[in-house]
N, C-alpha and C positions, 0 to 999 in steps of 0.2 A: 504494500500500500504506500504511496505517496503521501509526502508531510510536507504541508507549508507554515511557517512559523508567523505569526502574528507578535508585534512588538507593540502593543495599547499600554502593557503593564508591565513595565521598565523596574528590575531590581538594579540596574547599573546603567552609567549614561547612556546615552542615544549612537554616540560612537563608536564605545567600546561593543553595545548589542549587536549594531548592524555590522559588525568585523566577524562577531562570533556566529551570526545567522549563515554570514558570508562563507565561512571557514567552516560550516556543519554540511551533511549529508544530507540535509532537507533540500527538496526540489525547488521550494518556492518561497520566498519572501512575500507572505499576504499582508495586503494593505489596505487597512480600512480608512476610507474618505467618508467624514460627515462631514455634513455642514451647520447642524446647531438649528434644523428645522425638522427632518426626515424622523430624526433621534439626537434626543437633547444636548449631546455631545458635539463639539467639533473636536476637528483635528489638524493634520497636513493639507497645505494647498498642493497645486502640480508644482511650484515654483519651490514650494519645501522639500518637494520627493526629488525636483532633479537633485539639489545639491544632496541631501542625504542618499541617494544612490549614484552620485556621478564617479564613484570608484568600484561600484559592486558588477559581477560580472553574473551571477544567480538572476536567472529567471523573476519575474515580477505578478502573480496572482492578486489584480486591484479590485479592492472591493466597495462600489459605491453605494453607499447609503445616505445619497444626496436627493433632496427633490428636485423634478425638470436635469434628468441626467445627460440628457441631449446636451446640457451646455458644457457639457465638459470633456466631451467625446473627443473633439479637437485637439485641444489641449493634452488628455493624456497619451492621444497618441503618438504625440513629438517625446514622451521618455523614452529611456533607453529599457531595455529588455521586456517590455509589458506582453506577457503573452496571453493572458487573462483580462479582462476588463469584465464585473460580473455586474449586473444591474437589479434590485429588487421590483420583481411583478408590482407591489404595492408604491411603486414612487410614481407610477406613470399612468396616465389615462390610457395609453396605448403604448403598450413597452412592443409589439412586431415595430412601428417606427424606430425606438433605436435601437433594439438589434439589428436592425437592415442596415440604419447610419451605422453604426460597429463593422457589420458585413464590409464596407465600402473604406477598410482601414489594415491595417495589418495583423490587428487583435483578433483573437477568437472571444466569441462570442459567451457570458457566463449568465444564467439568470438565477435569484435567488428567491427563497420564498421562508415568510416568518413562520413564526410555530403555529399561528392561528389558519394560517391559510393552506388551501385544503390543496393537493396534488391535479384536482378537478380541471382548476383555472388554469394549469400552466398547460395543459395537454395540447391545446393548438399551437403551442408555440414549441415546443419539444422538439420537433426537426429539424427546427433553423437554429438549435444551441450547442456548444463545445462543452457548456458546464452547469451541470443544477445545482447550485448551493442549498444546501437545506440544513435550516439555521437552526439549531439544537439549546438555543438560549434566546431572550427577547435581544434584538441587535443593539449595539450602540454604550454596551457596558463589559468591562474585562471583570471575569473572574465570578463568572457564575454558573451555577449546576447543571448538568447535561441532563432534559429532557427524554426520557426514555419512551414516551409518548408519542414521538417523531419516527423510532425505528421502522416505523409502519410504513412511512414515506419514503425510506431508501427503501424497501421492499417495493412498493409500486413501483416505485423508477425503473427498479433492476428488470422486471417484469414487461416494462412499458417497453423500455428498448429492445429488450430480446423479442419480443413478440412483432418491432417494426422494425427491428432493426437499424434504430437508431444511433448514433457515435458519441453523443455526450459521454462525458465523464462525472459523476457521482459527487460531489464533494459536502462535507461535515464541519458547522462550523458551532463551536462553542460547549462550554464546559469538558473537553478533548482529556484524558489521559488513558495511561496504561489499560482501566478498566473500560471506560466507555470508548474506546477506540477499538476494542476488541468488540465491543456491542455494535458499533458501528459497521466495522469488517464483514462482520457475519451476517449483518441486513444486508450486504451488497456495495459499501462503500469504496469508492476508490481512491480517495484522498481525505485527510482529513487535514483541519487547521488547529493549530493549538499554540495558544498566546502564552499565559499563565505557568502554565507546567514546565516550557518548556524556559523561559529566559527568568524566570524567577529561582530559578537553579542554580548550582555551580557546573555543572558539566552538562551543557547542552546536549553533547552529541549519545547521555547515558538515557536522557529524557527522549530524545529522536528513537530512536533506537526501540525504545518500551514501546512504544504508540504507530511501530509499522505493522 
């Protein structure tokens, strides 16, 4: 299984984390964007991720949790390594419009869905995505309990694709460790994110490691 590390909840500065995300065997540096509307939190602009990535060579998994995500689709696609760009079903009156604007970029396409919303909604848009996030905590806060109420939705997803043959990749985001990563594994997941567990540690690469 695939890990991408989330840095919300910093036990050591922001330079020393992103060296040691850099230097870990996780595939992905996930990046949550809010903007202090979507979910009560902000965080990094684009102009804050170039300079805090302009020396990291790791792939980029962004995750926006911004409202009107259209307007920033431009913009993140001038960073460097973003292979991911994921958008929540619930930020948009019509999220097919911007995963088409995404389409029309170099990113692959991610949609994500909260714990309240049902597997139901996103089914017409399913063909045209690289990645379903399905968020295993309320978004927009580090360091809270993985929902086991969700495994049900990686179970639909796994299901949904094999039966159309679809290409998305599965991804798991919130309350992540040893234990509920292995819960996650076995519903069908094929990536999972993990903020907390992993950089609030001393040895990242012993935290990576527990949760493939």
């Amino acid at each position: 299984m695939k890990v991408a590390v989330s840095f919300l909840s910093l036990k050591d500065d922001l330079e020393t984390t992103i060296k040691k995300i850099n230097e870990s065997s996780a595939e992905y540096f996930h990046v949550d964007m809010m903007d202090g509307i979507f979910v009560p939190n902000t965080t990094y602009t684009v102009a804050d991720l170039k300079k805090i990535f302009k020396n990291v060579d790791k792939k980029l998994d962004v995750h926006l949790m911004c409202c009107s995500p259209n307007k920033y689709v431009r913009e993140i696609a001038k960073l460097p390594n973003v292979e991911y760009l994921t958008i929540h079903y619930e930020s948009h009156r019509r999220p097919i419009d911007v995963i088409n604007m995404i389409r029309h970029t170099p990113m692959k396409v991610g949609i994500a869905i909260n714990p309240e919303t049902k597997v139901s909604h996103i089914v017409p848009l399913l063909k045209s995505v690289d990645q379903v996030l399905v968020m295993s905590v309320h978004p927009g806060k580090g360091g809270q309990e993985f929902m086991e109420d969700i495994l049900y939705k990686i179970e639909t997803l796994r299901d949904i694709r094999e039966e159309n043959n679809y290409h998305y990749i599965i991804s798991v985001d919130g309350g992540i460790n040893d234990k509920t990563s292995k819960l996650a594994k076995d519903a069908g997941a094929d990536m999972v994110v993990s903020g907390s567990y992993v950089v609030k540690a001393d040895d990242y690469e012993k935290q990576i490691e527990s949760i493939r």
